[in-house]
C-alpha positions as CSV (number, residue, x, y, z in Angstrom):
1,X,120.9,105.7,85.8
2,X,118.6,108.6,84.6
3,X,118.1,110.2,87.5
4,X,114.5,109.3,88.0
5,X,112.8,106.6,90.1
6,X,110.5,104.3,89.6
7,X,107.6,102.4,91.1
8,X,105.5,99.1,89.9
9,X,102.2,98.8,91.4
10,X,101.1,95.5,91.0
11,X,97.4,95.1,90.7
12,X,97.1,90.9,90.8
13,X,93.8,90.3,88.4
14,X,93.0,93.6,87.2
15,X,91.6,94.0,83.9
16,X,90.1,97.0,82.0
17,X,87.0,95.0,81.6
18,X,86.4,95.8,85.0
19,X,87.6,99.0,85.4
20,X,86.4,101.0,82.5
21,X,83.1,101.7,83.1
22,X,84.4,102.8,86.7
23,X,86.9,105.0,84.8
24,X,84.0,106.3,82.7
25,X,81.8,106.9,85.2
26,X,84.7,109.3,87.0
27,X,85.4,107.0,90.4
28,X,89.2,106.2,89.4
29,X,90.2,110.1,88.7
30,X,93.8,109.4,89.5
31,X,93.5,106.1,87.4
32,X,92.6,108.0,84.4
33,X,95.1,111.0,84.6
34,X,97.3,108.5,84.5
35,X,96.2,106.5,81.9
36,X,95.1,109.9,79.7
37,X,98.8,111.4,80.2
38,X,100.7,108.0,79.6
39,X,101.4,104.9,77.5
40,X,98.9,102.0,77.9
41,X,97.7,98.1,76.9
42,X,96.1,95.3,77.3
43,X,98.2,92.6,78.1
44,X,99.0,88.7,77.6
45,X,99.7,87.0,80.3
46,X,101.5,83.6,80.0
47,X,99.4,80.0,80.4
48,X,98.1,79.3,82.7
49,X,96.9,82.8,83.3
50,X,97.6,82.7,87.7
51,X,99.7,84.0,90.0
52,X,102.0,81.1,89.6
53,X,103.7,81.5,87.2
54,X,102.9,84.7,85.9
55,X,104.3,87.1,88.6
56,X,107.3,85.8,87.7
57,X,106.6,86.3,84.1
58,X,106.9,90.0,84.7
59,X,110.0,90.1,86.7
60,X,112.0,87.1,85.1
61,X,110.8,88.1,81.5
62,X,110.6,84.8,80.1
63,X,107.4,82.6,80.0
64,X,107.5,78.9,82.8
65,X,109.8,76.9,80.7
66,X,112.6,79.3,81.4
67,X,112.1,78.5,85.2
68,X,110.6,75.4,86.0
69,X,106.8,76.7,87.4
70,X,103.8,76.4,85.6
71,X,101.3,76.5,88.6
72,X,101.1,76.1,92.4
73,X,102.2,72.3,92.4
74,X,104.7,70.1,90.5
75,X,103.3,66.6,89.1
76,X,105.5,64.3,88.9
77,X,103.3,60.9,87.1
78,X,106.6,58.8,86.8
79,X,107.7,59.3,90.5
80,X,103.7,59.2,91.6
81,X,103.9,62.6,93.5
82,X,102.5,66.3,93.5
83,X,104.2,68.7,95.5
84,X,103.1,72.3,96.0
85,X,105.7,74.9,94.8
86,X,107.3,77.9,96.9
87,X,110.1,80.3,96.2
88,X,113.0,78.8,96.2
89,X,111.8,76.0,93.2
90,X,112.2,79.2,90.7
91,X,115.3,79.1,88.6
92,X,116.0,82.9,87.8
93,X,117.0,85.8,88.2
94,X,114.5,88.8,88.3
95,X,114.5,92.7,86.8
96,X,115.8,93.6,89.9
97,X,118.9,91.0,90.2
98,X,120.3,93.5,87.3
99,X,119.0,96.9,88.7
100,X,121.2,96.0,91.7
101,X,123.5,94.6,89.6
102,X,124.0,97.8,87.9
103,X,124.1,99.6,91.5
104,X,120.2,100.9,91.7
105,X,118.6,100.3,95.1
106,X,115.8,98.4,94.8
107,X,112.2,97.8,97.3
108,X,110.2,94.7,96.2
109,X,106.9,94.8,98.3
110,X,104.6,91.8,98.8
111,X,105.9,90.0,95.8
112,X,104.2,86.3,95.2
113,X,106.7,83.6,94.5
114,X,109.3,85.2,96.5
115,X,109.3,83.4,99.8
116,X,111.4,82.4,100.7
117,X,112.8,85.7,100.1
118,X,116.8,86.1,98.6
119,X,119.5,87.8,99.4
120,X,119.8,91.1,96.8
121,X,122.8,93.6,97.6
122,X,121.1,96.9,98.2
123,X,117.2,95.5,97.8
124,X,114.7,95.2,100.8
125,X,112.5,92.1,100.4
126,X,108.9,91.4,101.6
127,X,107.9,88.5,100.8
128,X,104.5,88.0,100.0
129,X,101.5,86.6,98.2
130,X,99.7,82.8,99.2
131,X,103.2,81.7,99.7
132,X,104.4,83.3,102.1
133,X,102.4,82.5,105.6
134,X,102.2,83.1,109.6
135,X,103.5,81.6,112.7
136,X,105.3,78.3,112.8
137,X,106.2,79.1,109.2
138,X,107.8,82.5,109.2
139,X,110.1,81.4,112.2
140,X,111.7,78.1,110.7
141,X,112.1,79.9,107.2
142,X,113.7,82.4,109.5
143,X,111.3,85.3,108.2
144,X,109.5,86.9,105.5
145,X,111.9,89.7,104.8
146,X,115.6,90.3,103.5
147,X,117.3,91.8,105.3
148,X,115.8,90.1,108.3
149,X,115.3,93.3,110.5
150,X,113.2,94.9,108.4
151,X,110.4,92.5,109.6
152,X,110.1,93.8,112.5
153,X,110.9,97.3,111.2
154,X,107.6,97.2,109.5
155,X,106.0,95.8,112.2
156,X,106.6,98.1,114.3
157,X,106.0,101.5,111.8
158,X,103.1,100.4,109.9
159,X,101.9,97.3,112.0
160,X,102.7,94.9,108.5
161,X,100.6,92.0,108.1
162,X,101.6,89.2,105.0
163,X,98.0,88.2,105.6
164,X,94.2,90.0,106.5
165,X,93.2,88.6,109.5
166,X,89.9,87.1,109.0
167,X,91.0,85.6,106.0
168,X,88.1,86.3,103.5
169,X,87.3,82.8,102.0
170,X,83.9,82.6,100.6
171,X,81.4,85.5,99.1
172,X,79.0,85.8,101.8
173,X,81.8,87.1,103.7
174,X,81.6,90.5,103.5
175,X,82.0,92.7,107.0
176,X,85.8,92.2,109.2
177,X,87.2,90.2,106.0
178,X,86.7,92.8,103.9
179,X,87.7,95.6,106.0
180,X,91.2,93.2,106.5
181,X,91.7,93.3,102.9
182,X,91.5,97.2,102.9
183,X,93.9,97.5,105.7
184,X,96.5,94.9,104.7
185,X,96.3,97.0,100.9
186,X,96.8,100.3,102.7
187,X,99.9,98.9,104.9
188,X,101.3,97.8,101.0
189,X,101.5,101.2,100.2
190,X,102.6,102.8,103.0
191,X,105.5,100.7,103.1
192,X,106.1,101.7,99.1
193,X,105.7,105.4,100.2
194,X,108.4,104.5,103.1
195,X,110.7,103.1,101.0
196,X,110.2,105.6,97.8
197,X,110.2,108.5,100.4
198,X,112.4,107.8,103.5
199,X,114.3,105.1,102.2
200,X,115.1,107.2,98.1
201,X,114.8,103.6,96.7
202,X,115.5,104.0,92.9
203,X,113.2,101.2,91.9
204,X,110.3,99.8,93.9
205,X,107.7,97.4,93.2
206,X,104.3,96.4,95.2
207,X,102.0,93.7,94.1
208,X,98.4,94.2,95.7
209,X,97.7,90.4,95.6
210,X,94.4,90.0,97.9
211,X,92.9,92.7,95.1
212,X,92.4,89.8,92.9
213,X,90.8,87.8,96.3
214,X,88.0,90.2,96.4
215,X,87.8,90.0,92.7
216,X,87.4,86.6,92.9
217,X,84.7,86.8,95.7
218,X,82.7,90.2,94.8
219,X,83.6,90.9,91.0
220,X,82.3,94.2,90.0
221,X,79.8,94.3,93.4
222,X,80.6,96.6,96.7
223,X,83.7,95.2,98.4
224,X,85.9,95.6,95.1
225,X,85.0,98.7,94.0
226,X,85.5,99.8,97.9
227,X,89.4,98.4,96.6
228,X,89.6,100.3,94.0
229,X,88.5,103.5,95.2
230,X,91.2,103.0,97.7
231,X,94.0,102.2,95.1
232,X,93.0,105.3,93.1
233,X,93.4,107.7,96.0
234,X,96.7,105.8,96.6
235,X,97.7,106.3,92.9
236,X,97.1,109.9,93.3
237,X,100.1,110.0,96.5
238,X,102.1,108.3,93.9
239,X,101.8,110.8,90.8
240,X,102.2,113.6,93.2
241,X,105.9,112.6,93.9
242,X,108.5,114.6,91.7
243,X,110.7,112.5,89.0
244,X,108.9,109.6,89.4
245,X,107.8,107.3,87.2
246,X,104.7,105.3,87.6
247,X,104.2,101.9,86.5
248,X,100.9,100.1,86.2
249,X,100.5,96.0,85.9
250,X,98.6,93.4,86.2
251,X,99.9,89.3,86.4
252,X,96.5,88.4,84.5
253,X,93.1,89.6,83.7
254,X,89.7,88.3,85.4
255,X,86.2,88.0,83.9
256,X,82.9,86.9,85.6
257,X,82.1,83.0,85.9
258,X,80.2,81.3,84.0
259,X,81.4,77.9,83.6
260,X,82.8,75.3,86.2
261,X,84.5,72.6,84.3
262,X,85.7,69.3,86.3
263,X,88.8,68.6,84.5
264,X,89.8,65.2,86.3
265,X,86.2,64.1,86.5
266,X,85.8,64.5,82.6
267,X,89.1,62.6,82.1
268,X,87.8,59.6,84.5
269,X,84.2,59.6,82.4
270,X,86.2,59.4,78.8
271,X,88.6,57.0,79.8
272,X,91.6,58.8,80.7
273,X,91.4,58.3,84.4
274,X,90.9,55.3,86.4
275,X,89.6,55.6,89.8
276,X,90.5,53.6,93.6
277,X,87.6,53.8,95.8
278,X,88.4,56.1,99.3
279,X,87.4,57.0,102.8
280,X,85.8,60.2,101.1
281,X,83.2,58.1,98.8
282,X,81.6,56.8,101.8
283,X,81.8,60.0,103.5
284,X,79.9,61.8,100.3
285,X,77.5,59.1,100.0
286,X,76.1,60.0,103.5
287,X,76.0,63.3,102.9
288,X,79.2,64.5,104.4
289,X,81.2,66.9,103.1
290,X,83.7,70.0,104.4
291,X,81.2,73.1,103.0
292,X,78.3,71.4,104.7
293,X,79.8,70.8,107.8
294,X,81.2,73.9,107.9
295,X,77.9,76.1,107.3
296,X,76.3,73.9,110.3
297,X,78.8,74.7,112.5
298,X,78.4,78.5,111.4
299,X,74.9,78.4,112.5
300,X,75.6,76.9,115.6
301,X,78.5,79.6,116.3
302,X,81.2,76.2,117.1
303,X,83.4,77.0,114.1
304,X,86.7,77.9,116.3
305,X,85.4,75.2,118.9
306,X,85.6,72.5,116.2
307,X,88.6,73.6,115.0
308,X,90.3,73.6,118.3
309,X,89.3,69.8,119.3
310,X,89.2,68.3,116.0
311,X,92.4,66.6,115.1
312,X,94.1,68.1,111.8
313,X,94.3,64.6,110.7
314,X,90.2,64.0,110.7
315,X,89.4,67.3,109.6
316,X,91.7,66.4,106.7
317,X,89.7,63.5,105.6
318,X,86.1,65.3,105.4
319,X,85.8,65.6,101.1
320,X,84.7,68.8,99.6
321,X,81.9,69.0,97.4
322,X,84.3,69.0,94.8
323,X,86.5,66.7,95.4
324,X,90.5,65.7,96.4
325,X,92.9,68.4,95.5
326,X,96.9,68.7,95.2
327,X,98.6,65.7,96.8
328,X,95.1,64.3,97.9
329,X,94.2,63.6,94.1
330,X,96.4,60.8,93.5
331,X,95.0,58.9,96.2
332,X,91.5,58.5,94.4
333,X,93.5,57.8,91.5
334,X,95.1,54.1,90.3
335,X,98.0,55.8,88.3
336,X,98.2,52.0,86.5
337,X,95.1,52.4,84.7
338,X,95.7,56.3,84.3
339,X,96.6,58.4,81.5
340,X,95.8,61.6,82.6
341,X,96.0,63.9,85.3
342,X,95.1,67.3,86.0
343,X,95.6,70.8,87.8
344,X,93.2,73.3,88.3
345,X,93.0,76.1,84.9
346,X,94.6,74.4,82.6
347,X,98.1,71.8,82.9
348,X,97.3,68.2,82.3
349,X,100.1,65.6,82.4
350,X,100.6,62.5,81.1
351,X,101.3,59.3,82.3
352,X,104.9,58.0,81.2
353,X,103.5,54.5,81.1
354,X,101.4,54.8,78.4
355,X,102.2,56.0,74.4
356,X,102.5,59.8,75.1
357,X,101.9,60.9,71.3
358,X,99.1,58.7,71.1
359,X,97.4,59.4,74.0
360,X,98.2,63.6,73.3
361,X,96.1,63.6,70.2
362,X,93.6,61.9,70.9
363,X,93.2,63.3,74.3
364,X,93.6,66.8,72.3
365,X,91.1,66.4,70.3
366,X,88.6,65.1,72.7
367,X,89.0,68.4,74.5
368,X,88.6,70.8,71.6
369,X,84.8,69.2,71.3
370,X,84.0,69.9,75.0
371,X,81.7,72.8,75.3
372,X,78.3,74.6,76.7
373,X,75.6,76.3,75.9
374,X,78.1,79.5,75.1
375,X,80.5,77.3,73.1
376,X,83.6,76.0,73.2
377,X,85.2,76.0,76.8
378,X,88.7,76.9,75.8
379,X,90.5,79.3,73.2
380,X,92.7,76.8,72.5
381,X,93.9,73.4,73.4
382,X,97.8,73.4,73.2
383,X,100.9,71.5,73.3
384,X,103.3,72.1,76.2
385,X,106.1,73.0,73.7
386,X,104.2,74.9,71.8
387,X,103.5,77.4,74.5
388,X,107.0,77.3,76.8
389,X,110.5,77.8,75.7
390,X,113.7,77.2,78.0
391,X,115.2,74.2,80.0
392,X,112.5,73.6,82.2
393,X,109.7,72.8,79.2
394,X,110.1,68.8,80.0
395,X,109.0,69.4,83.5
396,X,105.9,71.1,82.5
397,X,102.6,69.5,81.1
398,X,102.0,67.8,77.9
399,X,99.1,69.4,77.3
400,X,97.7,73.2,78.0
401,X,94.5,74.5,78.2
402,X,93.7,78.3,77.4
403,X,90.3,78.8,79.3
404,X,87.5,80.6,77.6
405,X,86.8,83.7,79.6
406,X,84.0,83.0,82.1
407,X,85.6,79.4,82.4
408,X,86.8,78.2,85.2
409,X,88.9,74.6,85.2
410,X,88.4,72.7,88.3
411,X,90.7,69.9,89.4
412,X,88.7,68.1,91.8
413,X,89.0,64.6,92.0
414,X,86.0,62.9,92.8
415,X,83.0,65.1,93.3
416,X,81.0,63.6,90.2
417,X,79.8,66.7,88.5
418,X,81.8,67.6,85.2
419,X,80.0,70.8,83.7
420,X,78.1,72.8,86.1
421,X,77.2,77.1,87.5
422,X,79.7,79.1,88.7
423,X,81.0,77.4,92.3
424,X,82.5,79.2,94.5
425,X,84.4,82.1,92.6
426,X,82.2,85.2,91.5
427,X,85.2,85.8,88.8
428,X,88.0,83.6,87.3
429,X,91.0,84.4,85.7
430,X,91.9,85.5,82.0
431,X,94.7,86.2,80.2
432,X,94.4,89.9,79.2
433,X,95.6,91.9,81.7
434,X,96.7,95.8,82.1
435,X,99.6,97.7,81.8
436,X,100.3,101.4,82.0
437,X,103.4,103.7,82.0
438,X,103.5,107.2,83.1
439,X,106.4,109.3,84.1
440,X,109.7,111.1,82.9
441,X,111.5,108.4,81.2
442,X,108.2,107.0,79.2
443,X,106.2,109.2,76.2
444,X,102.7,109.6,76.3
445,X,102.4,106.6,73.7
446,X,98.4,106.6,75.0
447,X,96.8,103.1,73.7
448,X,98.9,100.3,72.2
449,X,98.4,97.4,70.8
450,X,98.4,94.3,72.6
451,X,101.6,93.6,74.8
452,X,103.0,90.4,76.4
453,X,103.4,90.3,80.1
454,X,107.2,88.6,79.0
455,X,107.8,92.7,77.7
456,X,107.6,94.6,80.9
457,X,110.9,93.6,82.2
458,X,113.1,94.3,79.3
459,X,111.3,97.7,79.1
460,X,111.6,98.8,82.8
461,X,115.0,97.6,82.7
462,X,115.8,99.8,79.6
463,X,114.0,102.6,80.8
464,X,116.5,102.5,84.2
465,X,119.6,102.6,81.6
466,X,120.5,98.9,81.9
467,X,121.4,96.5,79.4
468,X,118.8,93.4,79.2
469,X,119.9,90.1,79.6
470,X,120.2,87.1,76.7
471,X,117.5,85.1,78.3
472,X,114.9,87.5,78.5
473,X,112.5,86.5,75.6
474,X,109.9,89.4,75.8
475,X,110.3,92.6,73.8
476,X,111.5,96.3,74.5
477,X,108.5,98.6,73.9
478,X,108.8,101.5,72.1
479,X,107.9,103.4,74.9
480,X,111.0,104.6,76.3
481,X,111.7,108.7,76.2
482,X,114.6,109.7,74.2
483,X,117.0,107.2,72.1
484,X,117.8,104.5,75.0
485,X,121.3,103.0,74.2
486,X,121.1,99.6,75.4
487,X,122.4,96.2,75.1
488,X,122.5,92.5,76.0
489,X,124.2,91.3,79.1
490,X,124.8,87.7,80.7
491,X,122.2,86.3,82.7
492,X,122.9,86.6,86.7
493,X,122.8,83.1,87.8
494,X,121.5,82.4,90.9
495,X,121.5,79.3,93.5
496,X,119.1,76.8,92.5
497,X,116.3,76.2,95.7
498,X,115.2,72.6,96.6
499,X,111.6,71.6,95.9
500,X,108.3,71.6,98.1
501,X,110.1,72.3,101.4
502,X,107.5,74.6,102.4
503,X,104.7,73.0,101.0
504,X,102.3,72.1,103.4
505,X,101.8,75.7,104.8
506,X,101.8,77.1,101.3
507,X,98.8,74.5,100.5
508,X,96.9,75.7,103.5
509,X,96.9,79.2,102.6
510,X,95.8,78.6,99.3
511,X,93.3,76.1,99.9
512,X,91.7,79.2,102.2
513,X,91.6,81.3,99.6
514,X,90.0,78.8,96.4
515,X,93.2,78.8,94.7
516,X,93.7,74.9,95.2
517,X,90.5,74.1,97.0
């Protein structure tokens, strides 16, 4: 050990896109010391640039093929199934497997792809993100926390919430949803304070996820920089503590919307998708569909009513104007007479059935044509192996696309439109992210070049004194103070979770919040 600490703050979607001119204009003081005094980059974060996988990116080091995600649900073509992924279908161990490993006590705060939350000797666990959710759920997965007391610990100190209640879903939301994002970030870091202050944790991380939520909504307008302002005067608690290192990063960046592209609807119109008719034509064709239905029953004031008296079942079978999503695709789809199949910013996999090669190139090259008035909709138009390394790269898709920013890939099924104006989101995802490092055991570096998100774990774990293990394929950055003495180690293996088993509850949460609409 070096006899410093260190805390992570995770800040899900930011980008210095959006937060220069605030940094110019002198709102984000603390932001700037920090940035002015320390080592900083842009970033690349892995494809597709989302929460899953890339969260796990940064802690695990090593890009989806190394452990089996590459984004909220699993398509299986040749079994005929999507399933939506949790926790427990990641197969790795994380930065802070080997700080405890190496005897460091370790916090990890609100960290998506981590429920169900493992057992770490000497780490408290709060599970966190879309995938970890409320009631019925937290209570058969026996809680969101390791150890389990310190649920209600947090409960009780800091009155913890994994989720704002309202949930913000939609950008004419802007009073009580709001304000439950602010509060829900402010409980994140008083627990990081707790743990860094009461608790002398040696290593603690906190990922602000709903940040990227009001990005999403708001981009640049009121509610986010609100956010921001708040993370800056949090960030200035944080520099104030002794021997402490602080580390700033983000899982991806985000840019404004410009583009929504229908993914599965443009494979169905070139011949790559074949289509069953469904409950949810005839519903469309008269004009019935879940965001009109639900703005008349806003303006009648019968929201919770309807949701009270409505089966589940039925509400389930009103369309959105965009289509089917996750499991609902395939059942607009005859998989027979399909090639193709989508999810939402970027994986599309192929149907067994059919001559993959022959099918990949020419679908590949159908896709590097498709543009708008701005150009070309994606960067590039990749081969799954070409992009992922590790065991898991036969599970992931064929084909990869790398969205142009502005561009947002849709994967309804069935809602006609292929090219149209931003939808919902105010702001979608890109790949270049942030990442800053201030503190005893890091130089003042200021600006780098371009990093990869797959280098933040080797470094952190250098800059603790710990060897980095073999299967860590990101870089150690030449950031660390003094002449670091460091090696590789064996990978900690860890026990290998079953698939979906949480999926329906993880789907609703994210289906909430636009992620898989």
């Amino acid at each position: 050990m070096t006899g410093t600490r260190t805390v992570v703050v995770g800040l899900d979607g930011a980008s210095w896109r959006l937060l220069d001119p605030w940094i110019a204009a002198g709102d984000l003081p603390n932001l700037a010391a920090l940035r002015d005094s320390g080592s900083w980059a842009e970033t690349e974060s892995c494809l597709p640039p989302v929460t899953f996988p890339n969260w796990k990116c940064y802690s695990a080091g090593k890009d989806p093929g190394g452990f089996g995600v590459f984004w909220f649900e699993h398509v299986d073509l040749a079994a005929g199934e999507i399933t939506v992924a949790d926790g427990s279908d990641y197969h790795t161990a994380e930065l802070w497997d080997y700080l405890a490993a190496d005897g460091q006590s370790t916090g990890v705060v609100n960290m998506p792809t981590m429920y169900p939350p493992r057992e770490i000797d000497g780490a408290s666990i709060v599970a966190g993100g879309p995938d970890a959710v409320e009631g019925e759920y937290r209570s058969i997965s026996g809680g969101y926390t390791h150890p389990p007391e310190l649920e209600s610990e947090i409960e009780s100190r800091f009155d913890y919430q994994v989720h704002p209640d309202p949930l913000l879903s939609g950008n004419d939301e802007r009073g009580a949803e709001v304000e439950a994002i602010l509060d829900v970030l402010e409980m994140r870091f008083e627990v990081t304070l707790w743990l860094l202050e009461e608790r002398e944790r040696d290593f603690v991380h906190v990922t602000l996820f709903y940040l990227n939520v009001l990005h999403h909504f708001f981009w640049d307008a009121e509610p986010t920089h609100r956010a921001w302002q708040l993370v800056d005067e949090y960030l200035g608690r944080l520099a104030d503590i002794d021997d402490l290192n602080v580390v700033l990063m983000s899982d991806h960046g985000s840019a404004p919307t410009t583009t929504e592209f229908y993914v599965n609807e443009w494979l169905a119109e070139n011949g790559y998708q074949a289509r069953t008719a469904t409950i949810d034509d005839t519903l469309r064709r008269i004009g019935l569909d879940r965001e009109t239905a639900l703005g008349v029953a806003k303006r009648l004031g019968i929201v919770d009513v309807l949701a009270t008296v409505v089966p589940e079942r039925l509400q389930a079978l009103v369309p959105q104007q965009a289509g089917l999503k996750r499991d609902r695709k395939l059942e607009a789809i005859d998989l027979d007479r399909t090639k193709a199949v989508a999810s939402g910013q970027g994986p599309i996999y192929l149907n067994p059935d059919f001559d993959d090669a022959s099918v990949r190139e020419s679908l590949m090259a159908d896709l590097k044509t498709v543009e708008d008035s701005e150009g070309p909709l994606f960067d590039g138009v990749y081969r799954g192996e070409d992009v992922y390394s590790g065991p898991y790269v036969e599970e992931g898709p064929e084909i990869v696309l790398d969205m142009r920013p502005g561009v947002h890939v849709n994967d309804g099924v069935g809602g006609g439109e292929i090219t149209a104006g931003p939808d919902r989101w105010a702001a979608e995802n890109t790949r270049h992210g942030i990442f800053l490092a201030n503190g005893p055991d890091f130089t003042a570096s200021g600006q780098l070049d371009r990093i990869s998100i797959l280098d933040m774990a080797p470094t952190l774990l250098v800059a603790a004194g710990c060897d980095v293990p073999h299967d860590m394929t990101g870089e150690v950055l030449p950031i660390v103070a003094g002449d670091p003495d460091w090696g590789r180690r064996d990978p900690i293996r860890i026990d290998e979770g079953g698939r979906g088993e949480a999926g329906e509850e993880v789907a609703d949460r994210l289906q909430q919040l636009g992620y898989m609409e």
